[in-house]
C-alpha positions in Angstrom: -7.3 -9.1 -6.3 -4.2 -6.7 -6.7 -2.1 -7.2 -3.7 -1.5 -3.8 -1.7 0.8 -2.4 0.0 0.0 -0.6 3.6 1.7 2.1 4.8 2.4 1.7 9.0 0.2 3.6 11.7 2.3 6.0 13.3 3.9 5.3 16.3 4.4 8.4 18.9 8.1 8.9 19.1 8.3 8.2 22.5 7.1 4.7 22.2 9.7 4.0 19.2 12.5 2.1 21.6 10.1 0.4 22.8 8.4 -0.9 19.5 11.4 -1.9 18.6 12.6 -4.0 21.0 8.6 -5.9 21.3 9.3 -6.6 17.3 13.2 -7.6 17.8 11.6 -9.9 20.6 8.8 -11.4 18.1 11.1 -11.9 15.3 13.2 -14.4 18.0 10.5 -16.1 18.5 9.8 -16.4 15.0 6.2 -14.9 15.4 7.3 -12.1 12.2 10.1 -12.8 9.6 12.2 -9.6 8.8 12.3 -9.2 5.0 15.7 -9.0 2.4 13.5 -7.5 -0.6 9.7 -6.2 -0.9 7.1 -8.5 -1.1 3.6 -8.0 -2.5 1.5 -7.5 0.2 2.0 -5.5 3.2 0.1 -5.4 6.0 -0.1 -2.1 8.6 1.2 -2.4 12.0 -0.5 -1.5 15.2 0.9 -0.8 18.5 -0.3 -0.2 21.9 -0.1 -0.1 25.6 -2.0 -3.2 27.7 -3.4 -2.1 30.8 -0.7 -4.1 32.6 1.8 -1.7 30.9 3.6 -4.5 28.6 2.9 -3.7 24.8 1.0 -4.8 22.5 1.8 -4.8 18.3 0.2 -6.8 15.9 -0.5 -6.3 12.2 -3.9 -5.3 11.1 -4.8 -7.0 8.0 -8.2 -5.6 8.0 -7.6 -3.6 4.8 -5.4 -5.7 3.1 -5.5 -9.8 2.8 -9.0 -10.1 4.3 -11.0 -8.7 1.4 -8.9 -11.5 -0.5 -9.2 -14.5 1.5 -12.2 -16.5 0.0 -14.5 -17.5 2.6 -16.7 -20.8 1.9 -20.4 -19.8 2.1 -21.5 -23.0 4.0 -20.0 -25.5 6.8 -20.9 -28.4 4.3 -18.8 -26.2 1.6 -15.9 -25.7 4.0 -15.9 -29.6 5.6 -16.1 -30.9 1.7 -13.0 -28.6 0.9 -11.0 -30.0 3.9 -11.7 -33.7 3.5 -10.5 -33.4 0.0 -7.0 -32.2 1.0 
């Protein structure tokens, strides 16, 4: 599969601080990896409001890597493929 590139949801301008700062917080923790130079697949960001008021973003890989991850077809197929690594 050609790898693809997504292009970000939009975030409503008011919310772009705040964004910010929840991605500056996950790449601390190490949960994203800010880039130097592009890379061959890129996944879409999503970001919104929980309804305790914190935020929420994630990426949404739904229309990228997911068609391309191979899925075994059976349990037996899938327990065979991890007792072999």
């Amino acid at each position: 599969m050609t790898p693809v590139q997504a292009r970000p949801h939009r975030c409503p301008v008011a919310e772009e601080l705040r964004v910010a700062e929840a991605i500056r917080d996950m790449e601390k923790q190490g949960i994203f990896k800010k880039v130097k130079k592009p890379k061959a697949w890129v996944s879409d960001s999503v970001s919104r409001e929980k309804p305790d008021g914190s935020l929420l973003v994630c990426i949404a890989p739904v229309q990228t890597m997911n068609k391309a991850i191979e899925v075994p077809s059976s349990l037996f197929q899938l327990l065979m493929n991890y007792c072999q690594s």
